[in-house]
C-alpha positions in Angstrom: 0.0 0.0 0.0 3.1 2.5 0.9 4.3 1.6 -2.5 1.5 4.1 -4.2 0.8 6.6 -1.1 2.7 9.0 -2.7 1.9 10.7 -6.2 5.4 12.5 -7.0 6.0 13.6 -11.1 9.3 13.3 -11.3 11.1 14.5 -14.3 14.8 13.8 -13.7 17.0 15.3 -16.4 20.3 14.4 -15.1 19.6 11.1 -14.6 19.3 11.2 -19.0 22.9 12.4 -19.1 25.7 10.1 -19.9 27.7 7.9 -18.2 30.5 9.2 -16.4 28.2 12.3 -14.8 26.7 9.8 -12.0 26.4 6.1 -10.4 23.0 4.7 -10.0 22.9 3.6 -6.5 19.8 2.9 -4.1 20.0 3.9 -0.4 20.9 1.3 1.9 17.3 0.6 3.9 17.4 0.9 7.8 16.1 -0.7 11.0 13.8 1.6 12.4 13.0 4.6 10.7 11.0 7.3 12.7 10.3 10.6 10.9 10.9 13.8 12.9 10.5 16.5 11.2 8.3 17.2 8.2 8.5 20.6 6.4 4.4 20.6 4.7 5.0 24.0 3.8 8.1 23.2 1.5 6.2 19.7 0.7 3.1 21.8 -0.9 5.4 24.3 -3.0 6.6 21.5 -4.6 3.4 19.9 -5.6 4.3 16.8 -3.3 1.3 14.8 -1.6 1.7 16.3 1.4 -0.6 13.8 3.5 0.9 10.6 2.1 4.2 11.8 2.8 3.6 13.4 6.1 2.0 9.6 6.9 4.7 7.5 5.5 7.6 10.2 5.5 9.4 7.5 7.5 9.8 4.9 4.7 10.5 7.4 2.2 12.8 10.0 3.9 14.9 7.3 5.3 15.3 5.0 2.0 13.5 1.8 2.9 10.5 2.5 0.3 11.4 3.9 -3.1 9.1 6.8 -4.8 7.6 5.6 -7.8 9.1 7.8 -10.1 12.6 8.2 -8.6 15.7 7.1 -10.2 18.4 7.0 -7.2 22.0 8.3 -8.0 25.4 10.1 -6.4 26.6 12.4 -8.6 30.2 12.8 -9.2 32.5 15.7 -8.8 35.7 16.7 -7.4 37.1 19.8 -5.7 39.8 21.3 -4.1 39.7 21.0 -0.1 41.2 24.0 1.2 43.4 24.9 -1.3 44.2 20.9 -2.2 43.3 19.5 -5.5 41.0 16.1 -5.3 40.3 14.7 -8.6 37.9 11.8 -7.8 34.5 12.8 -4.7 31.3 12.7 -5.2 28.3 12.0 -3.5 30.0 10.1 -0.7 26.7 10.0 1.5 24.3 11.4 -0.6 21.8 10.1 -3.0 19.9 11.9 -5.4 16.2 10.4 -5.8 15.0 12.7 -8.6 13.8 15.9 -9.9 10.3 17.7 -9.3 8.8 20.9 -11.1 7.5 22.7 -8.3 4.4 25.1 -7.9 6.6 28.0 -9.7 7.7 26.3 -12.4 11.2 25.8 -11.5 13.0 22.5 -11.2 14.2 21.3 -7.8 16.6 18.2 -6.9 15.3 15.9 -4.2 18.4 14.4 -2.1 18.7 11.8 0.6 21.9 12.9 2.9 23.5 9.7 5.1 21.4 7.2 3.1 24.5 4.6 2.9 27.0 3.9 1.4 27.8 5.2 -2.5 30.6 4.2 -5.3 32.0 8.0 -4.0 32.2 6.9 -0.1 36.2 6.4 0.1 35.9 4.1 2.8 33.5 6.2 4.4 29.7 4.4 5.8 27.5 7.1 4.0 25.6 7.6 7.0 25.2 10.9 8.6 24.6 11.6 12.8 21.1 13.0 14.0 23.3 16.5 15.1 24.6 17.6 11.4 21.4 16.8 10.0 19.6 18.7 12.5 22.3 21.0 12.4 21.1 21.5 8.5 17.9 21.6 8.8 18.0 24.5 11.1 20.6 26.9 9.4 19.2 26.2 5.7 15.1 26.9 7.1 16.7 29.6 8.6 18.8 30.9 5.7 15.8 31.0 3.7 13.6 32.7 6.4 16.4 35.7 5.7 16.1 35.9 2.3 19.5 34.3 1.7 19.8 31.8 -1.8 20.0 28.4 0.0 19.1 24.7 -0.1 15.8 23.8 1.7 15.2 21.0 4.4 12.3 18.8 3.2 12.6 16.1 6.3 14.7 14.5 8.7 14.5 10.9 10.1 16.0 9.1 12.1 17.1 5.3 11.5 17.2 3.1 14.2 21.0 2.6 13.8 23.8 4.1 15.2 26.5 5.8 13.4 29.9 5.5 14.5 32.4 8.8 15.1 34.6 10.5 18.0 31.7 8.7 19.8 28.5 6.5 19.0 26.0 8.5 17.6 22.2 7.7 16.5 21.8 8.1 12.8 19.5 9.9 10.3 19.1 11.2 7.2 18.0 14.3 5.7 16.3 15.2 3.1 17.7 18.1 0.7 15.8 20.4 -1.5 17.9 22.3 -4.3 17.5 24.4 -7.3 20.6 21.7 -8.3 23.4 19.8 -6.8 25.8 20.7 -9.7 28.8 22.6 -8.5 32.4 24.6 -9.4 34.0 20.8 -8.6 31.6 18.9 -10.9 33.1 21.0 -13.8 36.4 20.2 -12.5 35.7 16.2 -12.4 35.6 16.8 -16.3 38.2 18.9 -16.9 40.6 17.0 -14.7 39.8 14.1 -16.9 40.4 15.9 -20.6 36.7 14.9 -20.8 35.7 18.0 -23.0 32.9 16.8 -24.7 31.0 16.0 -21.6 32.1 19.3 -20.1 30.8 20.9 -22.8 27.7 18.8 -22.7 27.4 19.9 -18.7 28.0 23.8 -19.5 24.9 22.7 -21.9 22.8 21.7 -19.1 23.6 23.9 -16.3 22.5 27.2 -19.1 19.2 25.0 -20.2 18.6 24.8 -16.3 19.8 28.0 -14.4 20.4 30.5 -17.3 18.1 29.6 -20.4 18.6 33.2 -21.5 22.2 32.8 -22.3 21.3 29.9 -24.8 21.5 32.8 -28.0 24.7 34.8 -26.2 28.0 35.1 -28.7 29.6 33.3 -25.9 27.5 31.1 -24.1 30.3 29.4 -21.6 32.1 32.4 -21.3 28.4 34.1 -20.5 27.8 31.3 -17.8 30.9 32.3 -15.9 30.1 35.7 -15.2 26.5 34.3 -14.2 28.0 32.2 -12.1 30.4 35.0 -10.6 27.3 37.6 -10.5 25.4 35.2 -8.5 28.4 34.1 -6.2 29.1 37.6 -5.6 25.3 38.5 -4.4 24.8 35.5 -2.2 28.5 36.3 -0.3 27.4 39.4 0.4 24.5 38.2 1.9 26.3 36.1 4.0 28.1 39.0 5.6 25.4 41.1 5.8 24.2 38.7 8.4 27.1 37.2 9.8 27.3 33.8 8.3 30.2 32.3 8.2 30.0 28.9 5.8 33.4 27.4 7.4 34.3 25.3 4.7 34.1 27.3 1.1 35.8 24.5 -1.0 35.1 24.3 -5.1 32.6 21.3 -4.1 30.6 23.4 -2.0 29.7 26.3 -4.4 27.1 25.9 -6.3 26.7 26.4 -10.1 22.7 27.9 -9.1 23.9 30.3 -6.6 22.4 29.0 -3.4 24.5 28.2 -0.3 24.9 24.4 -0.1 26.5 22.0 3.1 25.7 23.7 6.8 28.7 21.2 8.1 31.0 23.7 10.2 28.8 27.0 9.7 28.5 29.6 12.3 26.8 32.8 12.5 29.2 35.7 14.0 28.4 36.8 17.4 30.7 39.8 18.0 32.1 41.4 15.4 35.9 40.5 14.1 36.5 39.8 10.5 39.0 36.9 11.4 36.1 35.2 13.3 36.0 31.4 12.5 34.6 28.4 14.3 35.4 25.6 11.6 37.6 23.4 13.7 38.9 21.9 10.5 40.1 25.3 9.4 43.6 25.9 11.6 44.7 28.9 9.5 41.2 31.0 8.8 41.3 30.2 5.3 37.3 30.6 5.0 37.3 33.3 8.3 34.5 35.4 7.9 36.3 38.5 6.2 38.1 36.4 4.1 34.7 34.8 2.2 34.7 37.3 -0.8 38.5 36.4 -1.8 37.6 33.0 -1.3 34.7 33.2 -3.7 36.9 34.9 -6.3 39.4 32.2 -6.0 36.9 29.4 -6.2 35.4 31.4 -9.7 39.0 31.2 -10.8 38.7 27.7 -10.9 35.7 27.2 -12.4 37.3 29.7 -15.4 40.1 27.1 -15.2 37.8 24.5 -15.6 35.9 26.4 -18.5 39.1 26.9 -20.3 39.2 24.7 -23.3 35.5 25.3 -24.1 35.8 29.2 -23.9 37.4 29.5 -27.3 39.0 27.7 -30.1 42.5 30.0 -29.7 43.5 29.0 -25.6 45.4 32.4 -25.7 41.9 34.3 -26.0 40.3 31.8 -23.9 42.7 32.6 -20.9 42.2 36.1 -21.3 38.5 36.2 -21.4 38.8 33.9 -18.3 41.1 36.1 -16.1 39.0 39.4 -17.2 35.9 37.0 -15.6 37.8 36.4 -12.6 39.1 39.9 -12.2 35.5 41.8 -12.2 34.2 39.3 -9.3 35.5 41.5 -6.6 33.7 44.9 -8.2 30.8 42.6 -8.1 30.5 41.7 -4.8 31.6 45.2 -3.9 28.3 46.4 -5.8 26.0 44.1 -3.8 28.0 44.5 -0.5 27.5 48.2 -0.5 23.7 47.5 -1.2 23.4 45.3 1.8 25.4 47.5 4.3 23.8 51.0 3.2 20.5 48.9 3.6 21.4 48.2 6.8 22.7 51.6 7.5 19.2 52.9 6.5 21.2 55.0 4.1 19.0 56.1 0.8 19.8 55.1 -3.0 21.3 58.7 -3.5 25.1 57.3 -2.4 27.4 60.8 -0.6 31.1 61.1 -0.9 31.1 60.5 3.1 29.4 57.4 3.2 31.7 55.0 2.6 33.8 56.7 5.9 30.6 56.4 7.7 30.5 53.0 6.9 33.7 52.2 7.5 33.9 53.9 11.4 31.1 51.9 12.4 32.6 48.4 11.4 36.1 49.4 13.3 34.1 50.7 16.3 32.1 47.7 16.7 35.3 45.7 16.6 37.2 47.7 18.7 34.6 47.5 20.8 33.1 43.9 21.0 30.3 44.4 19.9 27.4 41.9 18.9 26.9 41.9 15.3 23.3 41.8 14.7 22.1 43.1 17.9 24.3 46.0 17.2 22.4 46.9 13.6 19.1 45.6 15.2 19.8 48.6 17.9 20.7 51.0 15.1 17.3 50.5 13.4 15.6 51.7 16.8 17.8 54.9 17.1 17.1 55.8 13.4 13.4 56.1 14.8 13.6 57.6 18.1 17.0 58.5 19.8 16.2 57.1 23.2 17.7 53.9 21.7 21.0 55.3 21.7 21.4 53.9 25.5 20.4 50.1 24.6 23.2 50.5 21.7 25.7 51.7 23.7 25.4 49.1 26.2 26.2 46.3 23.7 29.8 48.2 23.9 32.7 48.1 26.0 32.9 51.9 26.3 29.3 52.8 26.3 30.2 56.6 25.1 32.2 55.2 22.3 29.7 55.3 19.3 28.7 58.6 20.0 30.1 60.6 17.9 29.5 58.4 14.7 25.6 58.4 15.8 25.9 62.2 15.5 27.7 62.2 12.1 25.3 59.1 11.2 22.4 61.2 11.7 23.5 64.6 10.2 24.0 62.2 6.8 20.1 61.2 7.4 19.1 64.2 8.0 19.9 65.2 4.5 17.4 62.3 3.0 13.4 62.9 2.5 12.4 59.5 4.4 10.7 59.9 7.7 12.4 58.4 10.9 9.5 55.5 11.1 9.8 54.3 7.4 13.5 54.6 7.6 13.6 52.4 10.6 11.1 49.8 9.0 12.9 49.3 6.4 15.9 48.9 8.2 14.7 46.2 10.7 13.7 44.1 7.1 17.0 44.3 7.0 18.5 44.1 10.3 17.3 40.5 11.9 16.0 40.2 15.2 17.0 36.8 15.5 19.4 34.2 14.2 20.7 30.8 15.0 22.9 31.5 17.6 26.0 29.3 18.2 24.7 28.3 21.6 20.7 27.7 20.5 21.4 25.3 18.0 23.8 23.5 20.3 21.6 23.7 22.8 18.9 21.7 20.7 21.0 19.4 19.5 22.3 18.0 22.5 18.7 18.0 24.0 17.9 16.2 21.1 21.0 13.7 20.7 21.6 13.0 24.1 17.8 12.9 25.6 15.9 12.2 22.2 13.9 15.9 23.2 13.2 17.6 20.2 10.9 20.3 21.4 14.4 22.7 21.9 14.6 22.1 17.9 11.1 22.9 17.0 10.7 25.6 19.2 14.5 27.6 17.2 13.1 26.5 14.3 10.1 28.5 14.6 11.5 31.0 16.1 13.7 31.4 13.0 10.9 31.2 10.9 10.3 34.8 11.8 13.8 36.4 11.8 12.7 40.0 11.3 10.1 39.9 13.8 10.4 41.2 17.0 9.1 38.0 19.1 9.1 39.3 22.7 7.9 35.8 24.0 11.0 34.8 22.7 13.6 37.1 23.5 16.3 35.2 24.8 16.8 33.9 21.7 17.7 37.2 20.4 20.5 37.4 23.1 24.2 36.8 22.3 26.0 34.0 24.8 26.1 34.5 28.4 29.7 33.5 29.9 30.4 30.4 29.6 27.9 29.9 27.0 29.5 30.8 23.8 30.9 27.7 21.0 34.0 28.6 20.0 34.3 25.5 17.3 32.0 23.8 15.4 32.6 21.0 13.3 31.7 18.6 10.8 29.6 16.1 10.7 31.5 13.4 8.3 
């Protein structure tokens, strides 16, 4: 009866490309599946049957039933690991069931993360620990509650089994939701190889699926690259307009799409430092928070390596149509940084000589001064309204009187906009979150939940995230940064 529960049209395009681009593999079934979370809002965009899924969600999420429909596969790929070249990964612990048109139109891969083992595991046991893939669920919900380009949790189960690490662990698996898995370091698998016709025939599918307008450009691959740069560019400055840090920005993990892909050793910032990391894998701050936009450049520069022999005929031209691509990425992100920071500044469209000073004293002041990150610009949008909120600011700082005199240079550069205090501050707190997931939340319901099988600490942050602009008195101590004592200084990964 399970077998036809679930009506799902799947239409899955890479499974029809040739071999050497994937390994059909089905997940490895498990003992005693129990679904845990269910995301029926996500479910219905989709077109999913919600109710058959939400009834059975355990047999599917976890593997033990198949959906009609699906053809199971790990892609391949490879990537360079913090600055190391590996020719040969793939989808060591993920499987790939299929592809759905959702409500909108748009095509979304459906992936089963820790759902055993895959011709890509290197030894590994393909199964993933209840923590990371709680862990995922909550930052990529909560991405996408801030507007950020990001995967989407669909469910999470848990198997029955235990998974073996620093410690014995319970297993689960996840289920991921993505515009496409295809990233810089499946380009790279090809050209590593000499395989040019099937990079060639990937460039083809990646601009039929993410940029169909590019099809009729004089240079379509060389087009795709500064797609693929544009959108890299927006989504890091995202990230830093809220304080995400990804912790591990290798080639594998950047999407072709766009979208932020693998919450493994992510953090958001509490106070402010540029050289903030919590990735215990990364000893030198390779992917620190400041250093994200030179790390996307450099990963672009190696999908334009990877691009090179289709570019154009004469490799001369090709390389320097390729470094020109790489070399406008950081103007790029500097365009949509400046959009998110004067957004959060509640500075107008109508940019002033002085801003960029303005903008500039603020950051070093809130370093110098320790302050939390998003409380601090959550603050600022309630003195642009009413300058009785000076006083809450001020005490996120070590010297309370320190930010005084940019307020008063701050406001003298508002005052020469039209926009009313109230609208300006509005706007700012769409801007400015309330509420993030905080180092020491998540890790508080994930321990709840791995150590004591409670999982009311998970669904009450995930709600809570759901709403990130909102001010949610009820829940106000989520808002607060950690207490002494409370603050994770290293996260880490969950393989």
């Amino acid at each position: 009866m399970i077998m036809s529960a679930a009506t799902i049209h799947f239409d899955n395009s890479y499974a029809r490309l040739p071999d050497g681009f994937f390994a059909p593999v089905d997940p490895t079934p498990v003992e005693a599946p129990r679904l845990i979370a269910f995301n029926r809002p996500l479910a219905e965009a989709l077109g999913l049957d919600a109710d058959a899924l939400e009834r059975h969600g355990a047999a599917y999420f976890s593997g033990n039933v198949p959906l009609p429909g699906s053809l199971p596969l790990a892609m391949a790929y490879a990537g360079h690991q913090f600055g190391q070249f590996v020719p040969r990964l793939g989808d060591g612990r993920a499987i790939l069931i299929g592809e759905v048109i959702d409500r909108a139109g748009k095509r979304r891969d459906i992936q089963l993360k820790g759902a055993g083992q895959t011709p890509y595991s290197r030894r590994g046991d393909g199964r993933a620990a209840l923590g990371p893939v709680l862990r995922e669920y909550i930052i990529s919900e909560a991405m996408h509650a801030l507007g950020i380009p990001t995967t989407r949790a669909l469910a999470a189960v848990t198997t029955g089994q235990p998974v073996y690490r620093d410690r014995v662990l319970p297993g689960a698996v996840f289920t991921r939701v993505a515009a496409s898995h295809i990233r810089v370091g499946t380009f790279q698998f090809f050209a590593a190889r000499g395989e040019i016709d099937n990079l060639r025939i990937l460039a083809d599918h990646v601009i039929d699926r993410h940029y169909p307008e590019l099809k009729n450009a004089e240079k379509p691959y060389l087009a795709l690259l500064d797609a693929v740069a544009e959108r890299q560019a927006s989504l890091i400055a995202k990230w830093l307009g809220v304080g995400f840090i990804h912790g591990v920005m290798n080639t594998d993990n950047m999407t072709i799409s766009g979208e932020t892909i693998d919450f493994g050793p992510c953090a958001f910032m509490d106070r402010y430092d540029p050289r903030t990391v919590y990735s215990s894998i990364d000893q030198h701050g390779r992917y620190a928070f400041g250093n994200q936009p030179g790390i996307g450049q450099w990963n672009i520069a190696r999908l334009a390596e990877a691009l090179l022999p289709i570019l154009d005929e004469n490799e001369d031209k090709a390389v320097e149509a390729a470094n020109a691509a790489v070399s406008r990425f950081m103007d790029r992100f500097q365009v949509h940084w400046k959009s998110v920071i004067r957004a959060k500044l509640g500075l107008g469209d109508e940019e002033r000589e002085s801003d960029q000073d303005l903008i500039r004293d603020l950051l070093v002041t809130l370093y110098e001064q320790k302050a939390d990150y998003t409380l601090a610009f959550r603050r600022l949008a309630d003195a642009a309204e009413n300058e009785s909120a000076d006083a809450a600011l001020g005490a996120l700082l070590e010297d309370q009187a320190a930010l005084d005199p940019w307020l008063a240079a701050w406001r003298e550069r508002l005052s020469q906009d039209a926009t009313k205090a109230t609208a300006r501050a509005t706007a700012m707190r769409m801007v400015n979150p309330a509420f993030i997931p905080r180092n020491h939340k998540v890790d508080e319901a994930l321990t709840a939940a791995v150590d004591h099988r409670d999982f009311s600490l998970f669904e009450a942050l995930n709600d809570v995230l759901s709403r990130p602009y909102e001010d949610q008195p009820t829940f106000a101590a989520y808002a607060q940064p950690p207490k002494p004592g409370e603050e994770i200084t290293a996260t880490f990964c969950g393989t």
